[in-house]
Backbone as a chain_set.jsonl record, in Angstrom:
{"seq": "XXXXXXXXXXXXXXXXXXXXXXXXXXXXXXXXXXXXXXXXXXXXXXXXXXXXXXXXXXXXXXXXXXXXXXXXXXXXXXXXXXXXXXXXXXXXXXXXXXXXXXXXXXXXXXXXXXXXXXXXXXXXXXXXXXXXXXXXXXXXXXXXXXXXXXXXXXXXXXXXXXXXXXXXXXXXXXXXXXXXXXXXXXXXXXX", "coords": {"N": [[19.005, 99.792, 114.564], [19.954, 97.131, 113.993], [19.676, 96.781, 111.158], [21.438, 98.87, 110.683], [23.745, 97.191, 111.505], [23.065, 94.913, 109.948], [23.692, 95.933, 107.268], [26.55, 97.005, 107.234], [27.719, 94.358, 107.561], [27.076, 93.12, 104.997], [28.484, 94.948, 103.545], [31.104, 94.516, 104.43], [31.545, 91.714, 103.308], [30.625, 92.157, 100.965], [33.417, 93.563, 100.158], [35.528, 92.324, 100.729], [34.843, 89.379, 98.824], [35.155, 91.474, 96.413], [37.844, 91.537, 97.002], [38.72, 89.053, 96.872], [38.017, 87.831, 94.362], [39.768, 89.596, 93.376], [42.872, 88.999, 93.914], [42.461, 86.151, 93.056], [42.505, 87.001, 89.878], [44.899, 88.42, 89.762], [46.944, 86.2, 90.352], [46.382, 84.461, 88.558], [47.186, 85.539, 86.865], [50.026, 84.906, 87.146], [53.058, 84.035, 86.181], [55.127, 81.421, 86.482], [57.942, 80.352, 86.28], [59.813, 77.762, 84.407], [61.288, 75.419, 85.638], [63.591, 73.072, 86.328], [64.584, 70.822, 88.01], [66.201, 68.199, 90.34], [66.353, 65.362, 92.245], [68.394, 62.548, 93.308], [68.804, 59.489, 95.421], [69.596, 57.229, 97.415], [68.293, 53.937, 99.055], [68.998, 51.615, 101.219], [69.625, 48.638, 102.688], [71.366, 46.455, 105.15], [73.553, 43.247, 105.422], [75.148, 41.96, 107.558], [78.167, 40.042, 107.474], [80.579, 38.548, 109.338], [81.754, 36.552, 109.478], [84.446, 34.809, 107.46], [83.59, 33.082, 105.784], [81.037, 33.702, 104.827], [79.249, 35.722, 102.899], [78.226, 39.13, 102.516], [75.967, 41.699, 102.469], [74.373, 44.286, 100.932], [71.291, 45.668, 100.388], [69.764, 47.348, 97.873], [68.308, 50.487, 96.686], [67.392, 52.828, 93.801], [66.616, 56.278, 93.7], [65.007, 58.591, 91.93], [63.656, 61.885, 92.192], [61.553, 64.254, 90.888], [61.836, 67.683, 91.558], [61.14, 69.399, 90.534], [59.21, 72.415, 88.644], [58.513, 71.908, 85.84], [58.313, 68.913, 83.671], [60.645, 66.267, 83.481], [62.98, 64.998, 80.644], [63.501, 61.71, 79.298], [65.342, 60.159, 81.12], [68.087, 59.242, 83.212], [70.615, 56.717, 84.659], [73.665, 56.327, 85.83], [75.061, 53.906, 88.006], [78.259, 53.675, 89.771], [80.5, 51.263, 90.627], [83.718, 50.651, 92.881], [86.709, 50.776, 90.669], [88.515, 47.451, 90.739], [87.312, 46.743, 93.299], [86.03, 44.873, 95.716], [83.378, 44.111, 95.523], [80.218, 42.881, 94.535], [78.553, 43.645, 92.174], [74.319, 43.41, 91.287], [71.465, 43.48, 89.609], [67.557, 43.983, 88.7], [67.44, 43.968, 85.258], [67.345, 44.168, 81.958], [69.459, 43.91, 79.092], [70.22, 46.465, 76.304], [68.379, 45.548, 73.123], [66.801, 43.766, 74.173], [63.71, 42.408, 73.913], [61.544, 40.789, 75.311], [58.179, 40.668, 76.492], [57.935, 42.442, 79.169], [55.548, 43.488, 81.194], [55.527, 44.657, 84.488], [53.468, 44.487, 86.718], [53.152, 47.953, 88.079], [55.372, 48.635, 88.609], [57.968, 49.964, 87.417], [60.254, 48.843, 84.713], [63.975, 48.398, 83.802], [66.612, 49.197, 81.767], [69.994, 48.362, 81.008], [72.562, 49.43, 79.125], [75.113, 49.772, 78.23], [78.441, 48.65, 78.226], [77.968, 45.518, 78.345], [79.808, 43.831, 79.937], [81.031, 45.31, 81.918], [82.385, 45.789, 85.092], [82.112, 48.094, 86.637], [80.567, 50.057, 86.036], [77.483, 51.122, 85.584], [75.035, 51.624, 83.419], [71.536, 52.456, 83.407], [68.389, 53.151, 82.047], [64.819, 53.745, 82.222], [62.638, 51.668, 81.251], [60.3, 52.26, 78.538], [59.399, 54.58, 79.669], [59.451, 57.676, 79.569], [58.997, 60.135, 80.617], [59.456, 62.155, 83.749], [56.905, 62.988, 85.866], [56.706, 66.935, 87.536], [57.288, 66.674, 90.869], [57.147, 63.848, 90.765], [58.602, 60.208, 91.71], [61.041, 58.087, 90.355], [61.939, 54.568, 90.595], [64.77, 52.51, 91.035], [64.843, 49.37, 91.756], [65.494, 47.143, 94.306], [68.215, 46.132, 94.049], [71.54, 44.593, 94.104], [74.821, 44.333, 95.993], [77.234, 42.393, 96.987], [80.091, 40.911, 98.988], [82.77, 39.819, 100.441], [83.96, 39.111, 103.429], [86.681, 37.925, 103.763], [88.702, 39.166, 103.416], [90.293, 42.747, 103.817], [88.423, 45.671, 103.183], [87.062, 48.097, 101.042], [85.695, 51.253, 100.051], [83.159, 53.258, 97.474], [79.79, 53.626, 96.601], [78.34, 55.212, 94.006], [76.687, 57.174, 92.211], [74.547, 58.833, 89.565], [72.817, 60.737, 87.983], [71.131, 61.582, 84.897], [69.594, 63.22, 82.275], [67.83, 64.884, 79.348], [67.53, 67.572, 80.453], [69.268, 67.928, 82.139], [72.326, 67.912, 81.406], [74.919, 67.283, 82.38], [74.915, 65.728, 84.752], [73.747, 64.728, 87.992], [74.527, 64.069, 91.073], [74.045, 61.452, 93.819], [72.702, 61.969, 96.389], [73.039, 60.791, 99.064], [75.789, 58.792, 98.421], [76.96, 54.729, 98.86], [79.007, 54.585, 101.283], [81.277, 52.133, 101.689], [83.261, 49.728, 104.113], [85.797, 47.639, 105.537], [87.366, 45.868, 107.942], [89.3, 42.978, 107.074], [88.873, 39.161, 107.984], [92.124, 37.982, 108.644], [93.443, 40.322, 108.648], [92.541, 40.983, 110.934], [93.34, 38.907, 113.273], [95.872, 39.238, 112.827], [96.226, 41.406, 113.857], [95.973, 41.212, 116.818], [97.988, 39.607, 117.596]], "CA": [[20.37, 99.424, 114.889], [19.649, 96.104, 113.239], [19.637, 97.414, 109.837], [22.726, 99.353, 109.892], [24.82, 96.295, 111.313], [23.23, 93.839, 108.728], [24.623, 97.022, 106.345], [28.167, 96.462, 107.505], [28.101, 93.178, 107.16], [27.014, 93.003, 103.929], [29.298, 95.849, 102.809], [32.065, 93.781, 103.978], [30.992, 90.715, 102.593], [31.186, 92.957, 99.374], [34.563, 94.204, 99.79], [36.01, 90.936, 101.189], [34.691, 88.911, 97.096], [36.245, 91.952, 95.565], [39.605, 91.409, 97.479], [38.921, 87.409, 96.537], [38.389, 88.339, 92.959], [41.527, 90.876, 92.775], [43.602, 87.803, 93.99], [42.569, 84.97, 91.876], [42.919, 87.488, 88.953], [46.526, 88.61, 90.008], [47.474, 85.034, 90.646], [45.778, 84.173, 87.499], [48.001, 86.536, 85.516], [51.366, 84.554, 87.667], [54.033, 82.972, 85.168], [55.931, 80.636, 86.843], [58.604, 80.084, 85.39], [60.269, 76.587, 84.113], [62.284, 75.248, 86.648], [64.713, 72.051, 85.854], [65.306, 70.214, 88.994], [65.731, 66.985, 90.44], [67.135, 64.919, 93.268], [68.676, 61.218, 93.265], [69.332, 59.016, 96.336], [70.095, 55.491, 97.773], [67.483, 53.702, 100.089], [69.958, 50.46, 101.421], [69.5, 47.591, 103.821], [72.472, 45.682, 105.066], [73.682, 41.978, 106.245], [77.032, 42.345, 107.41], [79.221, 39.065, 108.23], [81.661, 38.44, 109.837], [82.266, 35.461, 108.657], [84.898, 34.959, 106.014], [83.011, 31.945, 104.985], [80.134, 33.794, 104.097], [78.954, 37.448, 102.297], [78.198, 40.594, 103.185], [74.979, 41.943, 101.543], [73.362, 45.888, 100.986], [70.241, 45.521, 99.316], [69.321, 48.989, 97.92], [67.112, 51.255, 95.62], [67.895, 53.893, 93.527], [65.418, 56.522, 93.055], [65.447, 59.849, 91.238], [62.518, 62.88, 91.767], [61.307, 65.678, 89.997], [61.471, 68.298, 92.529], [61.28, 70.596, 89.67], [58.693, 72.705, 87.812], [58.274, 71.356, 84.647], [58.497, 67.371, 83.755], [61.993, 66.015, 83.335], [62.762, 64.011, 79.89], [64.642, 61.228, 78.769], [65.887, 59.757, 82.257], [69.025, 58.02, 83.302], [71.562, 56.712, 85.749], [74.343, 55.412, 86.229], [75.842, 53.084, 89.487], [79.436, 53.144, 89.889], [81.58, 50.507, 91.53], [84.851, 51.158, 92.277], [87.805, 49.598, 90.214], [89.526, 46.593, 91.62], [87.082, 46.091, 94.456], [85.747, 42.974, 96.145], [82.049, 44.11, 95.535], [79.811, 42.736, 93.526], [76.816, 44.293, 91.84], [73.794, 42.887, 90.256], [70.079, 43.887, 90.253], [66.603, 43.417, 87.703], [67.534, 44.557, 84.602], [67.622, 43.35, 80.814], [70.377, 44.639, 78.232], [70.192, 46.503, 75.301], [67.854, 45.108, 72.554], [65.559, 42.461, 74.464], [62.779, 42.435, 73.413], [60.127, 40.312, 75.426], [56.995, 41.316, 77.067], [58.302, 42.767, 80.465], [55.045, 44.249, 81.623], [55.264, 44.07, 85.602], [52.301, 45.676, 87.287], [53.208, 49.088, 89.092], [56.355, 48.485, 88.484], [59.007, 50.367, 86.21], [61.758, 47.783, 84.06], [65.474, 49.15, 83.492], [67.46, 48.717, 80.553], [71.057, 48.616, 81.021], [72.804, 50.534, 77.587], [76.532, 49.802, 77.935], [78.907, 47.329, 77.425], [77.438, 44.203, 79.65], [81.045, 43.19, 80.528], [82.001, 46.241, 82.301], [81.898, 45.739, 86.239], [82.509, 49.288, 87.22], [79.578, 51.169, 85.485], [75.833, 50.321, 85.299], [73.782, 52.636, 82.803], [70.507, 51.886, 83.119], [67.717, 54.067, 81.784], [63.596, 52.94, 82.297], [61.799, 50.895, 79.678], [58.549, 53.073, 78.27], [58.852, 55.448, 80.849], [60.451, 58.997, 79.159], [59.1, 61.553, 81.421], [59.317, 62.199, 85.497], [56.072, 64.814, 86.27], [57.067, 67.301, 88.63], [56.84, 65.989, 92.434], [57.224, 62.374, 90.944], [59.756, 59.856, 92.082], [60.806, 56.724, 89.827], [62.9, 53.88, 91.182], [65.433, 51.335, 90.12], [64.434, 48.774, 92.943], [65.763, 45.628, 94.412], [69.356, 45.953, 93.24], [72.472, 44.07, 95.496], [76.167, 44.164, 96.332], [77.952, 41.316, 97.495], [81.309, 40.62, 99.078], [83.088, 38.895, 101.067], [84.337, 40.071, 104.711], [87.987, 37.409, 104.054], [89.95, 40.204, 102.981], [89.851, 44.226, 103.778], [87.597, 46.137, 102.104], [87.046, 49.875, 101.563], [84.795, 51.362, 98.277], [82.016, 54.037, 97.778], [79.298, 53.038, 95.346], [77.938, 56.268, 93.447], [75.482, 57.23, 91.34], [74.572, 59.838, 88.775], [71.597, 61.061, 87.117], [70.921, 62.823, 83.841], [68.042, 63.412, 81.761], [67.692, 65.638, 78.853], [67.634, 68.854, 80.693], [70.524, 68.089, 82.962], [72.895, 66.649, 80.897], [76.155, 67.172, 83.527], [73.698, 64.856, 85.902], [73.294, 65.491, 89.078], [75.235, 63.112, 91.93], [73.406, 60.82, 94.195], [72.608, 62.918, 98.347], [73.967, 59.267, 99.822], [76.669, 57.405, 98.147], [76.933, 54.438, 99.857], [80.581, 54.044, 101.907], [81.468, 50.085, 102.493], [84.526, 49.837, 104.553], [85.493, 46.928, 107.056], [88.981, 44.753, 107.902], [89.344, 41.599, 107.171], [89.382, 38.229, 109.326], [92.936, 37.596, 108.298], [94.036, 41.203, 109.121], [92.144, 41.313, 112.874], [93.954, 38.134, 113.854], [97.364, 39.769, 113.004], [96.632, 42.792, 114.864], [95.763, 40.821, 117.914], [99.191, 39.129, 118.005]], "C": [[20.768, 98.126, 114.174], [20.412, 95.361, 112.055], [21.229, 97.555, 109.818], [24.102, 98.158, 110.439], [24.909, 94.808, 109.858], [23.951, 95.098, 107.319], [26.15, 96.91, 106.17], [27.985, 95.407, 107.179], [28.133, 92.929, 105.852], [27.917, 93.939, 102.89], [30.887, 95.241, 103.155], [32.01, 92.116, 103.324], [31.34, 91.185, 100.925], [32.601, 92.507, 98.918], [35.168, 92.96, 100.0], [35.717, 89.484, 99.378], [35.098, 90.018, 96.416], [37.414, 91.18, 95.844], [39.755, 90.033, 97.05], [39.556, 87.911, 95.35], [39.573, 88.838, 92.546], [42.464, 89.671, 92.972], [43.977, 87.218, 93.212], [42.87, 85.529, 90.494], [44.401, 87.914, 89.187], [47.242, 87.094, 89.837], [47.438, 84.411, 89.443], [46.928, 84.53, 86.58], [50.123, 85.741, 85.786], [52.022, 84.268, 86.513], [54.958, 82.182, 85.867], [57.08, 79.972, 86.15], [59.828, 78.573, 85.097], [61.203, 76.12, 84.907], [63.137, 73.942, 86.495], [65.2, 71.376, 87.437], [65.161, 68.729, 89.465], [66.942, 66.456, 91.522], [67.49, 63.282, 93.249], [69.122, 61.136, 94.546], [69.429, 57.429, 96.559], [69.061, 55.451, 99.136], [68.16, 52.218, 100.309], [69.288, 49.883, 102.977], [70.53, 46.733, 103.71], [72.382, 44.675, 106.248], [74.16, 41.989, 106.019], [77.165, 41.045, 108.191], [80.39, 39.23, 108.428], [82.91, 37.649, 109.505], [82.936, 35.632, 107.554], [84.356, 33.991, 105.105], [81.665, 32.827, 104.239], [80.556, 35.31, 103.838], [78.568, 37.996, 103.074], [77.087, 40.513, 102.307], [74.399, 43.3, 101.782], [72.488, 45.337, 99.652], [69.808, 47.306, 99.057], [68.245, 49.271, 96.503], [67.632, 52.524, 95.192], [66.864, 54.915, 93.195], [65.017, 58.008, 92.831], [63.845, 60.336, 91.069], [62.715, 63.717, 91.731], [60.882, 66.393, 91.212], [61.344, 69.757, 91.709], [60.045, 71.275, 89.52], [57.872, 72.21, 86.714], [58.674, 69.869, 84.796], [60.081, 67.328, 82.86], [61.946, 64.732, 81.999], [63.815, 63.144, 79.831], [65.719, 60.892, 79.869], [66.797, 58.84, 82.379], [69.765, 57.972, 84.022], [72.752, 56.273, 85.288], [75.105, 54.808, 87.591], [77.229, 53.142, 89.143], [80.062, 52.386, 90.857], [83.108, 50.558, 91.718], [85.798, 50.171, 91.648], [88.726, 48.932, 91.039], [88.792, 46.456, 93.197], [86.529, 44.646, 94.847], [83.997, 43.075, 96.127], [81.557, 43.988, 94.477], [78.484, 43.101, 93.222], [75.72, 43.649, 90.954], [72.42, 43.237, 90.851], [68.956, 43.613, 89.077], [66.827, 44.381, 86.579], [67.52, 43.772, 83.376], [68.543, 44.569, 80.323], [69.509, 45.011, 76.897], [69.059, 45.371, 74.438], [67.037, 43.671, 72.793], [64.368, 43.355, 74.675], [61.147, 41.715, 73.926], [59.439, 41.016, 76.383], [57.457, 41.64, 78.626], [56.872, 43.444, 81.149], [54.937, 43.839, 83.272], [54.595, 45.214, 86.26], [52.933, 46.567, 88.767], [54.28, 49.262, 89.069], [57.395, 48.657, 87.47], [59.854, 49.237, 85.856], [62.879, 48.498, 83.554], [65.84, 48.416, 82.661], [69.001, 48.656, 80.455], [71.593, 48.892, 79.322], [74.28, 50.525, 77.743], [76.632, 48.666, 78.183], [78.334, 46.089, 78.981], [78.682, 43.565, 80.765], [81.423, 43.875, 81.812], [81.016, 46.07, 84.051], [81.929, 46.79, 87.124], [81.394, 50.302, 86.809], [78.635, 50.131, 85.251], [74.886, 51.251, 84.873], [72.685, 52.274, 82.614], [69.403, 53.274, 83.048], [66.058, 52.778, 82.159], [62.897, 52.484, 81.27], [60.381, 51.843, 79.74], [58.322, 54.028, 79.341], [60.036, 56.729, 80.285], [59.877, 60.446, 79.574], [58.997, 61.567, 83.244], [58.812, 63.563, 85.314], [56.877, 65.34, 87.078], [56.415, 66.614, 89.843], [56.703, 64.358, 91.721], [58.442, 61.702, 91.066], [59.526, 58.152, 90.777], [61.826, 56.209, 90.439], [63.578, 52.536, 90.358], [65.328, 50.403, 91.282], [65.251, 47.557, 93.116], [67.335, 45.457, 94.28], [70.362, 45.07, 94.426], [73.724, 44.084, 94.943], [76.297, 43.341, 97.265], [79.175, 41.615, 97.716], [81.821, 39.87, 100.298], [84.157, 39.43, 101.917], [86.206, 39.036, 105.052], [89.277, 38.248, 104.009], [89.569, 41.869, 103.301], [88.894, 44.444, 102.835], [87.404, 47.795, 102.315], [86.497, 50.231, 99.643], [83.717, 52.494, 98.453], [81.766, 53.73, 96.071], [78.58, 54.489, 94.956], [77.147, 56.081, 92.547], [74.971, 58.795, 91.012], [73.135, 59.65, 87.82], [71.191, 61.854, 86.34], [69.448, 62.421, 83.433], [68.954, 64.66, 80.653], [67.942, 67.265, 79.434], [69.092, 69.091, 81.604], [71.848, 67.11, 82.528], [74.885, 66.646, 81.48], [75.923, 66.23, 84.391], [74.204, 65.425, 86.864], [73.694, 64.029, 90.174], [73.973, 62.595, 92.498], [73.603, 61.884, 95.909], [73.705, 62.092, 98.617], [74.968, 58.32, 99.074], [76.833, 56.255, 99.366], [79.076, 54.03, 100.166], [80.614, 52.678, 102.526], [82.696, 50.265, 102.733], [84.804, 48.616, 106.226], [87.377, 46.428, 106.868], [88.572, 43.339, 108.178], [89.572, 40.489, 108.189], [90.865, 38.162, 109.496], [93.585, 38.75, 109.33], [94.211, 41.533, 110.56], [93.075, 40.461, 113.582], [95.362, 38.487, 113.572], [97.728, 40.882, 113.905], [96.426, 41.821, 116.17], [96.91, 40.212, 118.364], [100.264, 39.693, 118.333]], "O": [[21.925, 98.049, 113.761], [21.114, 94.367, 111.864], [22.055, 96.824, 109.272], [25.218, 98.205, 109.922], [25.775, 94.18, 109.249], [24.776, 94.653, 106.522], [26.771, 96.754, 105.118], [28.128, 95.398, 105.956], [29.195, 92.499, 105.404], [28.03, 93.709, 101.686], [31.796, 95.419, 102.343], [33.078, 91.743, 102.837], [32.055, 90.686, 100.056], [32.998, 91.732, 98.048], [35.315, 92.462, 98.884], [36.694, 88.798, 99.076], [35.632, 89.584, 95.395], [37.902, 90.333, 95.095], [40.914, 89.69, 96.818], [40.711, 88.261, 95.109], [40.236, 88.544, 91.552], [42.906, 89.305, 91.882], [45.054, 87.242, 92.618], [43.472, 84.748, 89.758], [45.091, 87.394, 88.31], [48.187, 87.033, 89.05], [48.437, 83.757, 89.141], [47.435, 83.816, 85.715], [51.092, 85.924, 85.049], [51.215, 84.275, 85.584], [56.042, 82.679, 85.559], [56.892, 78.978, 85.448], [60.785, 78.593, 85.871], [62.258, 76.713, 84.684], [63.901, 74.575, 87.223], [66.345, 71.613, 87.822], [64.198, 68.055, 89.097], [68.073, 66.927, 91.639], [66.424, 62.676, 93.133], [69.693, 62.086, 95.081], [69.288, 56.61, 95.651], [68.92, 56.339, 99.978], [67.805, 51.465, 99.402], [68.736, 50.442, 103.926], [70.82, 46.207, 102.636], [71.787, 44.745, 107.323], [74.482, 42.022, 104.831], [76.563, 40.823, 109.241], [81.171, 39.95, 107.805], [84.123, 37.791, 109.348], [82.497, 36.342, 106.65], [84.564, 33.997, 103.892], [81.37, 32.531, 103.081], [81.537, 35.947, 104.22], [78.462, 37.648, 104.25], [76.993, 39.602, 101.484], [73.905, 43.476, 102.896], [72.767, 44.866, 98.55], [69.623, 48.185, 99.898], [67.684, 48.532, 95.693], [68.229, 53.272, 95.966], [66.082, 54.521, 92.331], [64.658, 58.579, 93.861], [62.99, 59.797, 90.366], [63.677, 64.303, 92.229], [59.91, 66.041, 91.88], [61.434, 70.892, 92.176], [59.32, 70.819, 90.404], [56.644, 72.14, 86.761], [59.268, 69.495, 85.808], [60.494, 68.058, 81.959], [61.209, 63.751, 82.097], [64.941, 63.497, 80.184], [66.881, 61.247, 79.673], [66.646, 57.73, 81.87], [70.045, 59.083, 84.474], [72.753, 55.78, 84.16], [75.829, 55.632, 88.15], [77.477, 52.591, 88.07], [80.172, 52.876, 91.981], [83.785, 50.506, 90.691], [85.789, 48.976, 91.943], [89.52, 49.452, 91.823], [89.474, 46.136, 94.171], [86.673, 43.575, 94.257], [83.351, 42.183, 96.677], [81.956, 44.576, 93.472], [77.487, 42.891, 93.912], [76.105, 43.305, 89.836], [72.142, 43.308, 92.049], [69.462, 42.853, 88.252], [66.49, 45.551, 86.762], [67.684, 42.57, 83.581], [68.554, 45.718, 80.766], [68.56, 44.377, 76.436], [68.841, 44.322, 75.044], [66.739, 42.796, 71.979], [64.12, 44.415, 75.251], [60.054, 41.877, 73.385], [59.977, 41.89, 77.063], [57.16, 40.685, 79.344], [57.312, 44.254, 81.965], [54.333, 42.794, 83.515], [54.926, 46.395, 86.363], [53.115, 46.177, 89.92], [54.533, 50.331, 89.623], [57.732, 47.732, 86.731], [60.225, 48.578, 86.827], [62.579, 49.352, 82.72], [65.592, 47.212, 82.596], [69.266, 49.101, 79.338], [70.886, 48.486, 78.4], [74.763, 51.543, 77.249], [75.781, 47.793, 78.353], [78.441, 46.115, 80.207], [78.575, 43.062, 81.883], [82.017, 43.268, 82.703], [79.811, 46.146, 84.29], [81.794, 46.564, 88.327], [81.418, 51.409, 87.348], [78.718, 48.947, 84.923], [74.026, 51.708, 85.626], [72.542, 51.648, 81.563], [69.52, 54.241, 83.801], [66.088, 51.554, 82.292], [62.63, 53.257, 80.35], [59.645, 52.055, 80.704], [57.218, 54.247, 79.84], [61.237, 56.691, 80.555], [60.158, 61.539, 79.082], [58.267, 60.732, 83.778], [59.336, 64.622, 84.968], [57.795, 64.649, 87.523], [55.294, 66.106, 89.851], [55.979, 63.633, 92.402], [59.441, 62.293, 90.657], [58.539, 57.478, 90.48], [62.692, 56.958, 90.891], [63.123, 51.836, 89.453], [66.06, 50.916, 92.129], [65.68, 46.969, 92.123], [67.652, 44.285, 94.484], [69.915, 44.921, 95.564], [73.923, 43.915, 93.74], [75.641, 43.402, 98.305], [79.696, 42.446, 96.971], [81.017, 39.35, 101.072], [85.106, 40.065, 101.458], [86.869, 39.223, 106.073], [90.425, 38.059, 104.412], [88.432, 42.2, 102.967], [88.559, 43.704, 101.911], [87.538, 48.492, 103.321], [86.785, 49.719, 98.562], [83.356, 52.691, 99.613], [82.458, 53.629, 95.058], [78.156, 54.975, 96.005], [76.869, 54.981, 92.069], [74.954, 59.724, 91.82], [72.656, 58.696, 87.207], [70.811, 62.938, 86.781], [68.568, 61.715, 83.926], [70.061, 65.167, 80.835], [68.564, 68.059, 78.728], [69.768, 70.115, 81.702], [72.255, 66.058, 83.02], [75.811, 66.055, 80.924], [76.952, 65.802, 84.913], [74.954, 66.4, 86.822], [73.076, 62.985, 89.962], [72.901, 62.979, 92.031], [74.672, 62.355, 96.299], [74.901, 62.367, 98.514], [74.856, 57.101, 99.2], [76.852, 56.581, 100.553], [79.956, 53.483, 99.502], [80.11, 52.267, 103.571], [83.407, 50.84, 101.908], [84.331, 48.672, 107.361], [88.222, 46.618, 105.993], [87.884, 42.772, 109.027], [90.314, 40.692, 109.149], [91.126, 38.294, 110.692], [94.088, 38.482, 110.421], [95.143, 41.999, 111.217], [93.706, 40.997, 114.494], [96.14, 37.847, 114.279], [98.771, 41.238, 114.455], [97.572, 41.932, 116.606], [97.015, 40.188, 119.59], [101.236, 39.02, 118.675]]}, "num_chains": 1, "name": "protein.A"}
């Protein structure tokens, strides 16, 4: 009786490394095919006054992954601010054609690539960094908006991300919405 159960066993034991085998060879034979995707968002921290004497502050991060397939080339953003607001943007970046030793450990460096003047657009692409693997995330870190809570305010800061394969880009999940009333304004409504 023994016998013929160590028999079974071993006859599925068999059949059970075929059925592996047939698998990993099917699976083997897969093509997966090239997939192009990718996601941008906003990671923000804010210090909101009240005060008209002092600022307002969102500290944020911008940070674009390959949720794709294949690796994404030739990466880039841009921040928009809107025209004519009271916010001000500024974050770690060098312009166009500088040139010194930026190496900061673990840590990607951005290049801004348009005109330096312009306070409404911020193209910044990554220094030495021209591919995002799939499942990797890179970030534009540290960045800030300022303003000042004396006067209304109302704005959404946006952001756009191309690359080589997506060259329509691809919006940001979270724009961020800043929107408050001024000291000036509250004390008129109260009268």
């Amino acid at each position: 009786m023994t016998k013929r159960i160590e028999d079974k066993i071993l006859a599925l034991k068999e059949q059970t490394n075929a059925y592996v085998h047939e698998i990993k060879q099917l699976v083997g034979e897969l093509t997966i095919p090239n997939r192009f995707s990718l996601i941008s968002y906003f990671t923000t921290s804010f210090n909101i006054s009240y005060n008209p004497e002092q600022e307002s502050l969102c500290l944020g991060s911008y940070h674009i992954r390959n949720i794709g397939s294949t690796a994404i080339t030739n990466p880039y953003l841009c921040i928009t601010v809107p025209k004519d607001s009271p916010f001000y943007f500024s974050g770690r970046y060098v312009h166009e054609n500088f040139t010194p030793n930026l190496k900061t450990q673990g840590q990607i460096n951005w290049e801004r690539f348009n005109d330096k003047l312009s306070k409404e657009e911020y193209w910044l692409r990554p220094v030495g960094k021209t591919t995002i693997e799939p499942n990797e995330t890179i970030s534009f870190t540290n960045f800030q908006i300022k303003w000042s809570h004396n006067l209304s305010y109302s704005g959404t800061i946006m952001g756009f991300t191309y690359c080589d394969q997506l060259t329509d880009g691809v919006v940001v999940l979270n724009p961020i919405n800043l929107n408050g009333i001024g000291q000036a304004q509250e004390d008129d409504n109260e009268g």
